[in-house]
C-alpha positions as CSV (number, residue, x, y, z in Angstrom):
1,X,0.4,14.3,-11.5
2,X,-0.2,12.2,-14.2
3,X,-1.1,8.3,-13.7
4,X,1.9,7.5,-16.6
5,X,4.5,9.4,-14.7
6,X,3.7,8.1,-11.4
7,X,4.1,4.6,-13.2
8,X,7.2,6.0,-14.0
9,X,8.8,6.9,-10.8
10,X,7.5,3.8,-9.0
11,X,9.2,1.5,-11.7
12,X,11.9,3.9,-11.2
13,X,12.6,3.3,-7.4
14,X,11.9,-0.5,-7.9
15,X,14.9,-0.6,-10.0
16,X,16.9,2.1,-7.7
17,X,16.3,-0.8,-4.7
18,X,17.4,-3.9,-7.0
19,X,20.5,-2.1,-7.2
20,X,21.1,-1.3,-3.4
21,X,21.1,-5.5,-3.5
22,X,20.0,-4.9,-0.1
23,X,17.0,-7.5,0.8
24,X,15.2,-5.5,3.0
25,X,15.0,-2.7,0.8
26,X,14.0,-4.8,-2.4
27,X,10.8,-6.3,-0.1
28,X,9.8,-2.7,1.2
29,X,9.7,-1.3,-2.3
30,X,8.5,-4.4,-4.0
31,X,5.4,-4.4,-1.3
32,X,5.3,-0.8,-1.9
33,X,5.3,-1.1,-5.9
34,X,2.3,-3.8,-5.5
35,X,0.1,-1.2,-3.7
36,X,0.5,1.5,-5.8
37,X,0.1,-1.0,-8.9
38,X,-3.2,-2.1,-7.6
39,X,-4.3,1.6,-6.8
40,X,-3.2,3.0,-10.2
41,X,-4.9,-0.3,-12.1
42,X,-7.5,0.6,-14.8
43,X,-6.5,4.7,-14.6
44,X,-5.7,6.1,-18.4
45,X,-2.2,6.9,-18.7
46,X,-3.1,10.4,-19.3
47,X,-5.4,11.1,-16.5
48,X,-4.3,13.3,-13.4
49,X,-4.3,11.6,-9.8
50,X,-3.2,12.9,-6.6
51,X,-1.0,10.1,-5.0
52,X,-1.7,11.1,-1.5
53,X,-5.8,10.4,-2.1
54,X,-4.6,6.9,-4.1
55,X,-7.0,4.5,-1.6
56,X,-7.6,0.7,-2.0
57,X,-11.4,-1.7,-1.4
58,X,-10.8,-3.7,1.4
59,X,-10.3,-6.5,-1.3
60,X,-7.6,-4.7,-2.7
61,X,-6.1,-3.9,0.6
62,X,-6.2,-8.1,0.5
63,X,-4.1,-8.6,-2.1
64,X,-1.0,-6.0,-1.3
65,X,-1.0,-7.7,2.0
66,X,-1.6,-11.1,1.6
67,X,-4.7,-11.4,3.8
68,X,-8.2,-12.5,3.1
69,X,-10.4,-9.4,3.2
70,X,-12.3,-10.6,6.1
71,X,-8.6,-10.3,8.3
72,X,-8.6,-6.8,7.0
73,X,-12.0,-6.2,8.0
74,X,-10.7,-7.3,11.5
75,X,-7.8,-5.1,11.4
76,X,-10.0,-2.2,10.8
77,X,-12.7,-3.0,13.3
78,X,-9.5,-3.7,15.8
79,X,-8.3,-0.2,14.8
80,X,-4.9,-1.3,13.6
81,X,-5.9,-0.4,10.4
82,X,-7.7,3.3,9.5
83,X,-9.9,3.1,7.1
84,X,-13.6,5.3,6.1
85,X,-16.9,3.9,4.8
86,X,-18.0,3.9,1.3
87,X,-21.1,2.6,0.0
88,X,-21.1,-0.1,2.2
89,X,-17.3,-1.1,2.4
90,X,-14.4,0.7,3.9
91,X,-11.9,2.3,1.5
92,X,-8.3,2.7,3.2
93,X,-5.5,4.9,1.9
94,X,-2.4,4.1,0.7
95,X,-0.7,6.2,3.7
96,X,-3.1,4.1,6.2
97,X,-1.4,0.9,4.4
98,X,2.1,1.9,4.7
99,X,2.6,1.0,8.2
100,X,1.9,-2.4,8.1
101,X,3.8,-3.0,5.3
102,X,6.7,-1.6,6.8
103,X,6.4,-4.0,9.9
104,X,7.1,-6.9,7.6
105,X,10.3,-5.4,7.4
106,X,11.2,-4.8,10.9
107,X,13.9,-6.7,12.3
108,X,12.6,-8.9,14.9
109,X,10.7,-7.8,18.6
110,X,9.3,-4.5,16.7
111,X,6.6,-5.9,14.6
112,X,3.6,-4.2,15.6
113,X,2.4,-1.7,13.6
114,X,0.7,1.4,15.8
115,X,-2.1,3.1,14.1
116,X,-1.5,6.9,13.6
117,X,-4.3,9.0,16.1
């Protein structure tokens, strides 16, 4: 898929979820905007990416979720978070991020997010 398109159809559901005016909806697809933002950043508009291999620095992965990277160091070395080694630091895909943003959203007493096995 091309990065421009994919631009596209995130900017796309952004605006779909402003209009639901529902406030849980906006913050799960605002949070989920963010991460694909940061993922896409510095990609050509005409280059090809697969959005299922999209993957974040553990810096990155900072920024989406508010944390300072050493907290998402801990979450990975807790195994809340998955994540794989590269060069040194861990690289953690977009699909591996989704569940914790989606316990933001949660209504209260179900806020733990459960790694996938």
């Amino acid at each position: 898929m091309k990065v421009g398109l994919l631009r596209e159809r995130v900017a796309s559901a952004l605006d779909a979820a402003m209009r639901t005016r529902e406030a849980d909806a906006i913050a799960l697809t605002a949070d989920r905007t963010k991460a694909m933002g940061v993922a896409l950043a510095g990609m050509p508009e005409d280059g090809e990416v697969e959005p299922a291999s999209l993957d974040l620095s553990t810096r990155a992965a900072a920024v989406v979720l508010g944390f300072h990277p050493e907290h998402v160091r801990r979450l990975i070395r807790g195994g809340r978070l998955r994540a794989r080694r590269v060069a040194g630091d861990y690289r953690i895909s977009l699909d591996d991020l989704w569940p914790l943003l989606e316990a933001r959203h949660r209504p209260p007493g179900r806020r733990r997010a459960r790694p996938r096995r």
